[in-house]
mmCIF file as gemmi writes it, N, C-alpha and C atoms, coordinates in Angstrom:
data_model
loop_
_atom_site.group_PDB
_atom_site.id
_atom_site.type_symbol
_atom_site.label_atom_id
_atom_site.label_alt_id
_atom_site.label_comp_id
_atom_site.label_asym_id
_atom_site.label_entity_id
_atom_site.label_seq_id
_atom_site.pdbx_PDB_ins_code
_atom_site.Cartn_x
_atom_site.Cartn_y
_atom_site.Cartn_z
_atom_site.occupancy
_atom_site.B_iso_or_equiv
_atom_site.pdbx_formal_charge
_atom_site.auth_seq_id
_atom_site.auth_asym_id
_atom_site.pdbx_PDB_model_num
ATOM 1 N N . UNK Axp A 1 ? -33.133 -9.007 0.642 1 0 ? 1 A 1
ATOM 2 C CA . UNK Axp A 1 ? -33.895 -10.127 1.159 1 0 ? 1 A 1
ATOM 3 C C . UNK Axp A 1 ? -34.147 -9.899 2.636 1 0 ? 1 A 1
ATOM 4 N N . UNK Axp A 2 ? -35.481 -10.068 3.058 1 0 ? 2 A 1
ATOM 5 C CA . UNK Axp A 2 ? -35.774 -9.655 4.372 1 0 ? 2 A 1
ATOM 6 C C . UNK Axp A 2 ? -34.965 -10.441 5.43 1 0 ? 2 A 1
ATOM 7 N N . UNK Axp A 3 ? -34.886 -10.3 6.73 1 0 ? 3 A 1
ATOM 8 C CA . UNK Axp A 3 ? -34.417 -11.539 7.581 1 0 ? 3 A 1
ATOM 9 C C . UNK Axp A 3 ? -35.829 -12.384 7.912 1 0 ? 3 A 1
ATOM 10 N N . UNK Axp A 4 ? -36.357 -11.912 8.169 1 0 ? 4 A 1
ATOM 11 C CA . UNK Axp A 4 ? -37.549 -12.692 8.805 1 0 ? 4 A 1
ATOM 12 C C . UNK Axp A 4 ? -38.151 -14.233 8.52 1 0 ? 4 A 1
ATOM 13 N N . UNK Axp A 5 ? -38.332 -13.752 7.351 1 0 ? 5 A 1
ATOM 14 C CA . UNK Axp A 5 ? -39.154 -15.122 6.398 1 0 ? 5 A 1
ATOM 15 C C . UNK Axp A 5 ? -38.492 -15.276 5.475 1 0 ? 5 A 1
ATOM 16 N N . UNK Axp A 6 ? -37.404 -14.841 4.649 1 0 ? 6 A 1
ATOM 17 C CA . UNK Axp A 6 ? -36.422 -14.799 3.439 1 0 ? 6 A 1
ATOM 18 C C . UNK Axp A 6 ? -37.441 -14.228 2.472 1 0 ? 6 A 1
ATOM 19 N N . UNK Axp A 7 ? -38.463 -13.864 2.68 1 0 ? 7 A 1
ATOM 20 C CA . UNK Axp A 7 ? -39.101 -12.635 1.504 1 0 ? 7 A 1
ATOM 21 C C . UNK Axp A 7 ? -38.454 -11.062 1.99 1 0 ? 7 A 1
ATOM 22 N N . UNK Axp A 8 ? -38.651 -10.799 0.198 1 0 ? 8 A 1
ATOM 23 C CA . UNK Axp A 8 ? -37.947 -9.259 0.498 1 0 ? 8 A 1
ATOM 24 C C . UNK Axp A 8 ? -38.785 -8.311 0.84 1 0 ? 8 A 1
ATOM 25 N N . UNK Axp A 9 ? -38.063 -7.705 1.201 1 0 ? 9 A 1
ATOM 26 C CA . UNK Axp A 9 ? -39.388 -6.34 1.323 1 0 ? 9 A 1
ATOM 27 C C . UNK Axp A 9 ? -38.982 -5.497 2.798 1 0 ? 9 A 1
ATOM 28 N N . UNK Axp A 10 ? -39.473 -3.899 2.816 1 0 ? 10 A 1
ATOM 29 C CA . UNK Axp A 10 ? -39.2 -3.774 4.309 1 0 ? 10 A 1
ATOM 30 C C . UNK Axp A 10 ? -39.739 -3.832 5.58 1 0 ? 10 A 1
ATOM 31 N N . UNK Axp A 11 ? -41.175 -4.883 5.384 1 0 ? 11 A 1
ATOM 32 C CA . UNK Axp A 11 ? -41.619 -4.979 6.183 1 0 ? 11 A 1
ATOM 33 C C . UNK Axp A 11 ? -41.005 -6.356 7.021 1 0 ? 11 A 1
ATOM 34 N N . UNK Axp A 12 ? -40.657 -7.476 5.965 1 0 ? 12 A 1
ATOM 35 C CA . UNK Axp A 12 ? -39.944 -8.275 6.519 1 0 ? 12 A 1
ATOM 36 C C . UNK Axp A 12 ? -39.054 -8.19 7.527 1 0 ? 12 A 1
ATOM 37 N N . UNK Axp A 13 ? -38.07 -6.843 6.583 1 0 ? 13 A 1
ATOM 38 C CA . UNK Axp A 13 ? -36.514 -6.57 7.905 1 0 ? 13 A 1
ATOM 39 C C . UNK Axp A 13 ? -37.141 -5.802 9.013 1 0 ? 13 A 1
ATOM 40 N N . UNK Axp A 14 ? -37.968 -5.039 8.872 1 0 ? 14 A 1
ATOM 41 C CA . UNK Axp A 14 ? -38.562 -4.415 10.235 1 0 ? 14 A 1
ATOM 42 C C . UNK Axp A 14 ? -39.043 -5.254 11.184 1 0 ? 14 A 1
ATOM 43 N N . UNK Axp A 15 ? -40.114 -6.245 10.679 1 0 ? 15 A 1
ATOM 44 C CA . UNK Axp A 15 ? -39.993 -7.241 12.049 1 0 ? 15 A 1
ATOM 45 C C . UNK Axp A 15 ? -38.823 -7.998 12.464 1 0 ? 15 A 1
ATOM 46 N N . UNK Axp A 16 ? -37.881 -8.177 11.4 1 0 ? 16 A 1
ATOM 47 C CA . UNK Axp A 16 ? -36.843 -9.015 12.095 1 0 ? 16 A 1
ATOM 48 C C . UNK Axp A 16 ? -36.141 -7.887 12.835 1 0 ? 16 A 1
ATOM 49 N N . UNK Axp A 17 ? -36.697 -6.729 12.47 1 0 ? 17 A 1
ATOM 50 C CA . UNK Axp A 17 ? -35.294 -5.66 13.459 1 0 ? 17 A 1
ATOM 51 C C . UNK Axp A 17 ? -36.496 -5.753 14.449 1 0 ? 17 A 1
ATOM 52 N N . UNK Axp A 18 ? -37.158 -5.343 15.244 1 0 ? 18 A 1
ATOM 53 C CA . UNK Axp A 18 ? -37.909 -5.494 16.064 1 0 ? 18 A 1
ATOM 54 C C . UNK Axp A 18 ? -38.153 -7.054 16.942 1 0 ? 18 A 1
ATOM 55 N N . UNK Axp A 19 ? -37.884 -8.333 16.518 1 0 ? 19 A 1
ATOM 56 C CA . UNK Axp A 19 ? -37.637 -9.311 16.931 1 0 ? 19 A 1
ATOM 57 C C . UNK Axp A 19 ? -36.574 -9.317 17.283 1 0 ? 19 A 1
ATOM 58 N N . UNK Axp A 20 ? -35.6 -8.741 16.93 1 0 ? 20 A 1
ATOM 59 C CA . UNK Axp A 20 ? -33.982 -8.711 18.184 1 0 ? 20 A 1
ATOM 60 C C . UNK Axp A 20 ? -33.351 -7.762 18.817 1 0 ? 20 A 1
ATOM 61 N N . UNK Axp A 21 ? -34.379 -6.408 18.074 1 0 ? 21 A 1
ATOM 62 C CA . UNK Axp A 21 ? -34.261 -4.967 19.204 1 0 ? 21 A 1
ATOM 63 C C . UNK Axp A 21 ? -35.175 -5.012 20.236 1 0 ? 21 A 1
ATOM 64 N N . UNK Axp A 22 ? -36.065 -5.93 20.148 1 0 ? 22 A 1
ATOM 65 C CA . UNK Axp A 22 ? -37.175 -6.276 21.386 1 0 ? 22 A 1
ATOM 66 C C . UNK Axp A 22 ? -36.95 -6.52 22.48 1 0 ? 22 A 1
ATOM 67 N N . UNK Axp A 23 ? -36.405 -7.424 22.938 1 0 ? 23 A 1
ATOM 68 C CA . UNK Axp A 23 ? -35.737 -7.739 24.271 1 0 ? 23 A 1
ATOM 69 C C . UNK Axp A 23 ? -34.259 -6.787 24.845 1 0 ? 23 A 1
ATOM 70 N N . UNK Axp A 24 ? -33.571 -5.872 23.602 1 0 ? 24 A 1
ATOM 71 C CA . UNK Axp A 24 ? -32.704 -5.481 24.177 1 0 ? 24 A 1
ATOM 72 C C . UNK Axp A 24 ? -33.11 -4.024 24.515 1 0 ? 24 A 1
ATOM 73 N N . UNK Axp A 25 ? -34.169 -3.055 24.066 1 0 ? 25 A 1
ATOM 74 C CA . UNK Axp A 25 ? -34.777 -2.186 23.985 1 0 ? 25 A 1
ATOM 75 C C . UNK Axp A 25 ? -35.793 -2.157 25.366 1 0 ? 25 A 1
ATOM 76 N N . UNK Axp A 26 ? -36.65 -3.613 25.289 1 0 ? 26 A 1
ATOM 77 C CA . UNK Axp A 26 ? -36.853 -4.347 26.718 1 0 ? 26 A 1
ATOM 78 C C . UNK Axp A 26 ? -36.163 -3.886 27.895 1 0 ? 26 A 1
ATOM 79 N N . UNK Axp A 27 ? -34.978 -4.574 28.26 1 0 ? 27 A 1
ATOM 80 C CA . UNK Axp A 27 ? -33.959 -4.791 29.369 1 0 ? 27 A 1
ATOM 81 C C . UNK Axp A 27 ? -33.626 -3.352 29.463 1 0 ? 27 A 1
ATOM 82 N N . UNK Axp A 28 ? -33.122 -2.385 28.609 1 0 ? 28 A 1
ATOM 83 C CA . UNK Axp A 28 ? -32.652 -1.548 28.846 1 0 ? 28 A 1
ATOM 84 C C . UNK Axp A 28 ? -33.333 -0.058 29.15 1 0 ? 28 A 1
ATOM 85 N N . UNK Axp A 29 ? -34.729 -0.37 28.772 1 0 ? 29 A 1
ATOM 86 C CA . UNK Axp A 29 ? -35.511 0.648 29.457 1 0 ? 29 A 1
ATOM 87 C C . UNK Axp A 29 ? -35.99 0.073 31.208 1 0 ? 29 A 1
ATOM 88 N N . UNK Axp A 30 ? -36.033 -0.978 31.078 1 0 ? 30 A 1
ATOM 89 C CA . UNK Axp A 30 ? -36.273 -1.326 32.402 1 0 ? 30 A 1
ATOM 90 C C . UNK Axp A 30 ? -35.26 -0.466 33.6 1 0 ? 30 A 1
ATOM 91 N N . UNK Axp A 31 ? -33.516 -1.256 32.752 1 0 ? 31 A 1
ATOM 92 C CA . UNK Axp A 31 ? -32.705 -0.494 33.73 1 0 ? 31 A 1
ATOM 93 C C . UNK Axp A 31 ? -32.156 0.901 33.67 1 0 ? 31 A 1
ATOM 94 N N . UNK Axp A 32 ? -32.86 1.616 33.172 1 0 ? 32 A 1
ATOM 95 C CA . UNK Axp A 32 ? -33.114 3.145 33.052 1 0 ? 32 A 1
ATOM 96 C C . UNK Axp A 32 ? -34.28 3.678 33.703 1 0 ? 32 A 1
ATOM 97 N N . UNK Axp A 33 ? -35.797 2.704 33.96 1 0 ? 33 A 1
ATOM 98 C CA . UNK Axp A 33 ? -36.434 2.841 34.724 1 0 ? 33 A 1
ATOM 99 C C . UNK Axp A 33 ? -36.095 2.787 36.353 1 0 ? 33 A 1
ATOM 100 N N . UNK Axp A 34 ? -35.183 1.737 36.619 1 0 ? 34 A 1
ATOM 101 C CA . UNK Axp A 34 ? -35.381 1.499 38.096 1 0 ? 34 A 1
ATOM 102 C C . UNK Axp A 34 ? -34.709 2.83 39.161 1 0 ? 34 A 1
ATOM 103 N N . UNK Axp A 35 ? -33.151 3.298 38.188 1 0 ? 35 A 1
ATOM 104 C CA . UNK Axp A 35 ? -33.11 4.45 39.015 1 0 ? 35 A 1
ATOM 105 C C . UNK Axp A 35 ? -33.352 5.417 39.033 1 0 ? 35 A 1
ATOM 106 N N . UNK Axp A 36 ? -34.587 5.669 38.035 1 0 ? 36 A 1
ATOM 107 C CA . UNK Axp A 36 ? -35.534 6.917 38.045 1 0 ? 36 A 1
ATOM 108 C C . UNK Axp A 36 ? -36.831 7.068 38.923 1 0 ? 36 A 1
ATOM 109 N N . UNK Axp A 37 ? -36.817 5.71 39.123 1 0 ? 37 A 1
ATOM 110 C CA . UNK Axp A 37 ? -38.338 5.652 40.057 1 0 ? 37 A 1
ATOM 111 C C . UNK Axp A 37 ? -37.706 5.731 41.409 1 0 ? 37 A 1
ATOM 112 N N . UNK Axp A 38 ? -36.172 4.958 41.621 1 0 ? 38 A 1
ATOM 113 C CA . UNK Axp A 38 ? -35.644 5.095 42.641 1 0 ? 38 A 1
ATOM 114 C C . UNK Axp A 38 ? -35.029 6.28 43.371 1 0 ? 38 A 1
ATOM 115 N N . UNK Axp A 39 ? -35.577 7.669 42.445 1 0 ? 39 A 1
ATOM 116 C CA . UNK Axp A 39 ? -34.639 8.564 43.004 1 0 ? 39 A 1
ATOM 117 C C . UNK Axp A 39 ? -33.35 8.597 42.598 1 0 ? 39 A 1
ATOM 118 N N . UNK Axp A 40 ? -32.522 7.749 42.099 1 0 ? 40 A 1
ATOM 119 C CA . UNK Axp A 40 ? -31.21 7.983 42.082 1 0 ? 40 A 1
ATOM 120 C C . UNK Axp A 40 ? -30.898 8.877 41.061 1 0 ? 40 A 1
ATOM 121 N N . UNK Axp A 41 ? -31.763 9.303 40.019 1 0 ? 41 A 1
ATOM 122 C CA . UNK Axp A 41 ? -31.424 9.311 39.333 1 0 ? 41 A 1
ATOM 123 C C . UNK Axp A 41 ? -32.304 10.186 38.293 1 0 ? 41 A 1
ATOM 124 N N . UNK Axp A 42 ? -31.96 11.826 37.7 1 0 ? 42 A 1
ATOM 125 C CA . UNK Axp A 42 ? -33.353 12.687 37.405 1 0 ? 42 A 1
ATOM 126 C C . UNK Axp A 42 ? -33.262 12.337 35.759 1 0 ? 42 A 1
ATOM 127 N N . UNK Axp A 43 ? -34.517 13.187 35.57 1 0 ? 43 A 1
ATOM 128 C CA . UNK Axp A 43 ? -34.856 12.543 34.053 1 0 ? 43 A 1
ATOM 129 C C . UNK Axp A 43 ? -33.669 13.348 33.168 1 0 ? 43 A 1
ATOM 130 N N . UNK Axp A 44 ? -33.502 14.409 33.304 1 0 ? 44 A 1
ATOM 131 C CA . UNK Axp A 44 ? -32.325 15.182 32.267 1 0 ? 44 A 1
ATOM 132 C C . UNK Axp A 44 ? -31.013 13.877 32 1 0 ? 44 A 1
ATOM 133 N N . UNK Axp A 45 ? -30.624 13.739 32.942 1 0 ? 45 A 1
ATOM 134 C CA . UNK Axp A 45 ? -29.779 12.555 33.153 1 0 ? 45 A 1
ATOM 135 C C . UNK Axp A 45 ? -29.703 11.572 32.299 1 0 ? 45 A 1
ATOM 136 N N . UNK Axp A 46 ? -31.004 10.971 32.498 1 0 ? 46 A 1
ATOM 137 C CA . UNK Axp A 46 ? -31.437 9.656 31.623 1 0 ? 46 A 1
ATOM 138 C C . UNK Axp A 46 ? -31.763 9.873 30.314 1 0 ? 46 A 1
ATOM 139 N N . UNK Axp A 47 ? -31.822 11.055 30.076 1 0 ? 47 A 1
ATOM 140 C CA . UNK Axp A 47 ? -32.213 11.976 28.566 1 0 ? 47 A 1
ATOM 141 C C . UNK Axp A 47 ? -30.645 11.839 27.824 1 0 ? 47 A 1
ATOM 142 N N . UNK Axp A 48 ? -29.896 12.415 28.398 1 0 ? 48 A 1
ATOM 143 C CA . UNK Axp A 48 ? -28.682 12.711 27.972 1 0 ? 48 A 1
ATOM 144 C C . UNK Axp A 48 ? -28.034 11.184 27.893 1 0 ? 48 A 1
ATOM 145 N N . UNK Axp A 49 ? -27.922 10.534 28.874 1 0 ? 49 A 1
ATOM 146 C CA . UNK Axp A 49 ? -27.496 8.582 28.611 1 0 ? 49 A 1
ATOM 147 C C . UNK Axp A 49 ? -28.183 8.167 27.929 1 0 ? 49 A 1
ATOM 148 N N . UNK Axp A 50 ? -29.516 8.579 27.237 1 0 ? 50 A 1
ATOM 149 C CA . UNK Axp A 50 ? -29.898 7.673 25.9 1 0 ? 50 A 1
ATOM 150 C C . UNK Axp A 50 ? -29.335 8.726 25.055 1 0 ? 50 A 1
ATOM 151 N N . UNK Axp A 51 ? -28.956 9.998 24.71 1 0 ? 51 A 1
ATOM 152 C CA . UNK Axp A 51 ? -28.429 10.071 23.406 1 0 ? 51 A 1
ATOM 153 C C . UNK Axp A 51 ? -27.182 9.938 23.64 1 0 ? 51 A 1
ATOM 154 N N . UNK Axp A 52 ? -26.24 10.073 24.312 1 0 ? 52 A 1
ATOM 155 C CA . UNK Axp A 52 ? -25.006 9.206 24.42 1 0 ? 52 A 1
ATOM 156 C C . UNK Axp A 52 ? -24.986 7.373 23.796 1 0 ? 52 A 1
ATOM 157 N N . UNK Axp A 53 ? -25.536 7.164 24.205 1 0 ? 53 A 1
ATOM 158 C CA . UNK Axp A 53 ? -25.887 5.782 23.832 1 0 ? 53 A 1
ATOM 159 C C . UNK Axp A 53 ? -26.478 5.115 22.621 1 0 ? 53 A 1
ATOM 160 N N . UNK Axp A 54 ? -27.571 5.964 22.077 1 0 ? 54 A 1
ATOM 161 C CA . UNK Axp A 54 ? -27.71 6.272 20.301 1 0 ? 54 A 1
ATOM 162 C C . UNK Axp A 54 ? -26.416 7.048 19.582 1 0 ? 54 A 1
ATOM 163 N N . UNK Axp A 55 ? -26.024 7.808 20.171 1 0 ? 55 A 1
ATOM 164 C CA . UNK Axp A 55 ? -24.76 7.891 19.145 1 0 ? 55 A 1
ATOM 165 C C . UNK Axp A 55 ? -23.784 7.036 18.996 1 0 ? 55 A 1
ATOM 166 N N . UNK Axp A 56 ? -23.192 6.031 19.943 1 0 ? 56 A 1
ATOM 167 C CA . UNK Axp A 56 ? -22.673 5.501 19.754 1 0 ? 56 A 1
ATOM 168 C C . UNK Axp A 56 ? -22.948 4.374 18.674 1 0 ? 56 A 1
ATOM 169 N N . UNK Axp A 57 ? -23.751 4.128 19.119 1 0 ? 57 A 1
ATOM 170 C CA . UNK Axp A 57 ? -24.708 2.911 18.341 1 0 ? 57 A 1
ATOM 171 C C . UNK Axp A 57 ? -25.22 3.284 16.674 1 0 ? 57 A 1
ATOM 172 N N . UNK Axp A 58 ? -25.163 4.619 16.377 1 0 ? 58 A 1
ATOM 173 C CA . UNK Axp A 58 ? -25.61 5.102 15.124 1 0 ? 58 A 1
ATOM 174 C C . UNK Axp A 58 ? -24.697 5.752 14.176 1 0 ? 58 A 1
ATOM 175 N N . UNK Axp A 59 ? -23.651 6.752 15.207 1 0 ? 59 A 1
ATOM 176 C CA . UNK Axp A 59 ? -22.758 7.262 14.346 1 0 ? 59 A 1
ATOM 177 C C . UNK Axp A 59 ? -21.374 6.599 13.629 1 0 ? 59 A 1
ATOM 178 N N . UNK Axp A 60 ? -20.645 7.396 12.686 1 0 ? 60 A 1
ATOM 179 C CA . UNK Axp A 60 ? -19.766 6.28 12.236 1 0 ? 60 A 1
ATOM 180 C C . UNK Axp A 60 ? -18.203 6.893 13.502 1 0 ? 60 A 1
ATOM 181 N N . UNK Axp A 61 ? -18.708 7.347 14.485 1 0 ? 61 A 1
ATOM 182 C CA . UNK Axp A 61 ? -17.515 7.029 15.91 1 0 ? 61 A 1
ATOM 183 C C . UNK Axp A 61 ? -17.887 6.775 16.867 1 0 ? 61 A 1
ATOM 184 N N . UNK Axp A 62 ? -18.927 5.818 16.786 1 0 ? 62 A 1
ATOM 185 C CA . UNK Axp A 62 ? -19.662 5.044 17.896 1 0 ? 62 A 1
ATOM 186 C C . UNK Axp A 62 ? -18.298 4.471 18.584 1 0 ? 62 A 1
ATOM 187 N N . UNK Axp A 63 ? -17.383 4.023 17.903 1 0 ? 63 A 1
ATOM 188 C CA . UNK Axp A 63 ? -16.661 3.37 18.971 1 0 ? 63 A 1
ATOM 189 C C . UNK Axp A 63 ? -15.591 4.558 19.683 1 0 ? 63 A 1
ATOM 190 N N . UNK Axp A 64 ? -15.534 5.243 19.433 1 0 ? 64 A 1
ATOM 191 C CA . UNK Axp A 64 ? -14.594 6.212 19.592 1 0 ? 64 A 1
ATOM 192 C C . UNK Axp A 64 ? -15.638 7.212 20.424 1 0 ? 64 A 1
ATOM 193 N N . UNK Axp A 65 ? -16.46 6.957 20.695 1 0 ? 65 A 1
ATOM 194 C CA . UNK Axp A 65 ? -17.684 8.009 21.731 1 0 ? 65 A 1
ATOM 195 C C . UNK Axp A 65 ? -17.575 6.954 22.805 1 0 ? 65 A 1
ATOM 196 N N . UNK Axp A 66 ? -17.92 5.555 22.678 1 0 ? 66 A 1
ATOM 197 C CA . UNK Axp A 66 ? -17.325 4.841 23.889 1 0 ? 66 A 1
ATOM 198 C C . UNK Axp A 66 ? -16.165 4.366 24.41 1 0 ? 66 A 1
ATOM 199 N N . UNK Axp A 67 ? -15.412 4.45 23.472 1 0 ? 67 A 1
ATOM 200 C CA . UNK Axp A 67 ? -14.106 4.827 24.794 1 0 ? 67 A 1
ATOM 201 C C . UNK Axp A 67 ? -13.753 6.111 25.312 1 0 ? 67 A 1
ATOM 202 N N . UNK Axp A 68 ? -14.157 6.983 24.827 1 0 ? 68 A 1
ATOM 203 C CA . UNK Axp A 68 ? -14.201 8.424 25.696 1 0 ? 68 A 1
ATOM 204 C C . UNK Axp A 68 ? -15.278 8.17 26.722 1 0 ? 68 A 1
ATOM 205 N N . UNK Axp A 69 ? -16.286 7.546 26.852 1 0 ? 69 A 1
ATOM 206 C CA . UNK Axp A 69 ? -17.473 7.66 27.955 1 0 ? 69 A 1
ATOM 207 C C . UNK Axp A 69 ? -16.267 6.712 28.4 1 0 ? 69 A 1
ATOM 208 N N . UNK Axp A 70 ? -15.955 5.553 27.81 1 0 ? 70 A 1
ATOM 209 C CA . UNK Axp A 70 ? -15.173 4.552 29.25 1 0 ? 70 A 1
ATOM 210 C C . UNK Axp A 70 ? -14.175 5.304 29.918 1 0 ? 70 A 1
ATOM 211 N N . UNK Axp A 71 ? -13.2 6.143 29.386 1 0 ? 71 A 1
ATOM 212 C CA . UNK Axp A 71 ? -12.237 6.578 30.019 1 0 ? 71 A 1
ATOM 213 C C . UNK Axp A 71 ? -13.275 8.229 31.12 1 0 ? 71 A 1
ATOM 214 N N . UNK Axp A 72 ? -14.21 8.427 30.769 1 0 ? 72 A 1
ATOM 215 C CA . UNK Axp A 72 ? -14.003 9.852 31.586 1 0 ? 72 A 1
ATOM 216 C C . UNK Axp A 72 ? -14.975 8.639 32.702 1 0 ? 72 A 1
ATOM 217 N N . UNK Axp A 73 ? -15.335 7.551 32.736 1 0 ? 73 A 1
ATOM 218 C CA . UNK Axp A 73 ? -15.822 6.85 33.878 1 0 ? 73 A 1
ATOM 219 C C . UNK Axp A 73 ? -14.793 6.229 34.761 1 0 ? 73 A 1
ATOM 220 N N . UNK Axp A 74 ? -13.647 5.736 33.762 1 0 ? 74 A 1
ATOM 221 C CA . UNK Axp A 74 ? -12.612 5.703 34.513 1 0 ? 74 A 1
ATOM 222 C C . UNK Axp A 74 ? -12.011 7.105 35.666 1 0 ? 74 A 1
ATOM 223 N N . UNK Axp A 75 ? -11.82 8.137 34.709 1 0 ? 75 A 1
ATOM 224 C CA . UNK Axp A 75 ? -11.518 8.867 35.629 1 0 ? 75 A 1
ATOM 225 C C . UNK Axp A 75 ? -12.33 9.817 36.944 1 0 ? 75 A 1
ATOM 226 N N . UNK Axp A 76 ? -13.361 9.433 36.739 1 0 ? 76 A 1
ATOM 227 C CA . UNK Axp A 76 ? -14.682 9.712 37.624 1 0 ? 76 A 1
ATOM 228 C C . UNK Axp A 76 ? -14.502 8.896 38.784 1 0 ? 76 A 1
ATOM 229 N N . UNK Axp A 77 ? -14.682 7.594 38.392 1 0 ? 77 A 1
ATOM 230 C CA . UNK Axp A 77 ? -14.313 6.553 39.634 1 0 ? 77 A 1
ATOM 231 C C . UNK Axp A 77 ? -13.118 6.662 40.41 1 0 ? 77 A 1
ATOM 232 N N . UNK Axp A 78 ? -11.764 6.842 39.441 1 0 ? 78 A 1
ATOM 233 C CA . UNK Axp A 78 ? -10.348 7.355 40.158 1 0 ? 78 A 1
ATOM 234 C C . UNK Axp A 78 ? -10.675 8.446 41.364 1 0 ? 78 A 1
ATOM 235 N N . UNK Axp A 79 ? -11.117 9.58 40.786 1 0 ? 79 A 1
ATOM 236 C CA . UNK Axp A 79 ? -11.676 10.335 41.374 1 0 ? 79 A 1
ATOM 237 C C . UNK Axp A 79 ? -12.158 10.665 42.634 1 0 ? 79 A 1
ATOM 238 N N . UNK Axp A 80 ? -13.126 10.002 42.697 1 0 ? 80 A 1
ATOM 239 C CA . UNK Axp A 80 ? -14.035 9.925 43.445 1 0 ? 80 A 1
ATOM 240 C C . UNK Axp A 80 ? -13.369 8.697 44.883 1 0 ? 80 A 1
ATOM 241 N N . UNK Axp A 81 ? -12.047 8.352 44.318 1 0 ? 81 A 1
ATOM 242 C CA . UNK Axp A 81 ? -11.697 7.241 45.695 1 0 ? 81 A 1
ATOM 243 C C . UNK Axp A 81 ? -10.735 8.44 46.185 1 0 ? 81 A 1
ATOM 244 N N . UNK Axp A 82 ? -10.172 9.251 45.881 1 0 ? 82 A 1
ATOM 245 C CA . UNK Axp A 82 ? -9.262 10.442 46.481 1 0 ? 82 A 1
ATOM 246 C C . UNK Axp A 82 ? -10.042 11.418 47.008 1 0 ? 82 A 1
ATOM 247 N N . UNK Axp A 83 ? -11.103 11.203 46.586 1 0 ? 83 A 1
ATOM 248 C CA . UNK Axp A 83 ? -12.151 12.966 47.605 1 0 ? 83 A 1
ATOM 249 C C . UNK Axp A 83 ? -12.506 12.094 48.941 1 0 ? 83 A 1
């Protein structure tokens, strides 16, 4: 049964997946845009943080890919207060 309209079908669930991947797909290219336009930040970079970020989100150790990104950010930041 679709989400959308409660008819089945996959056009139904596609707009409903697109009605709530919209705004978050939205926001998050934005803030992948700003520090690329800003310099901070080169495109290889932003290449590699979206497939980091689809795997998590797709594979079955999505959660286990983000706590390894949380911990090597942890230790990046540690890091980086001792240099």
């Amino acid at each position: 049964l679709g989400l959308w309209n409660g008819t089945p079908g996959a056009g139904s669930a596609a707009a409903a997946g697109l009605r709530y991947a919209g705004p978050c797909l939205g926001a998050s290219g934005v803030l992948m845009f700003v520090p690329l336009a800003s310099g901070l930040m080169s495109a290889p970079w932003l290449a590699g943080l979206t497939v980091w970020l689809v795997l998590e989100r797709v594979s079955p150790w999505g959660g286990r890919i983000a706590w390894l990104g949380g911990l090597a950010l942890l230790a990046y930041g540690a890091a980086r207060l001792w240099i």
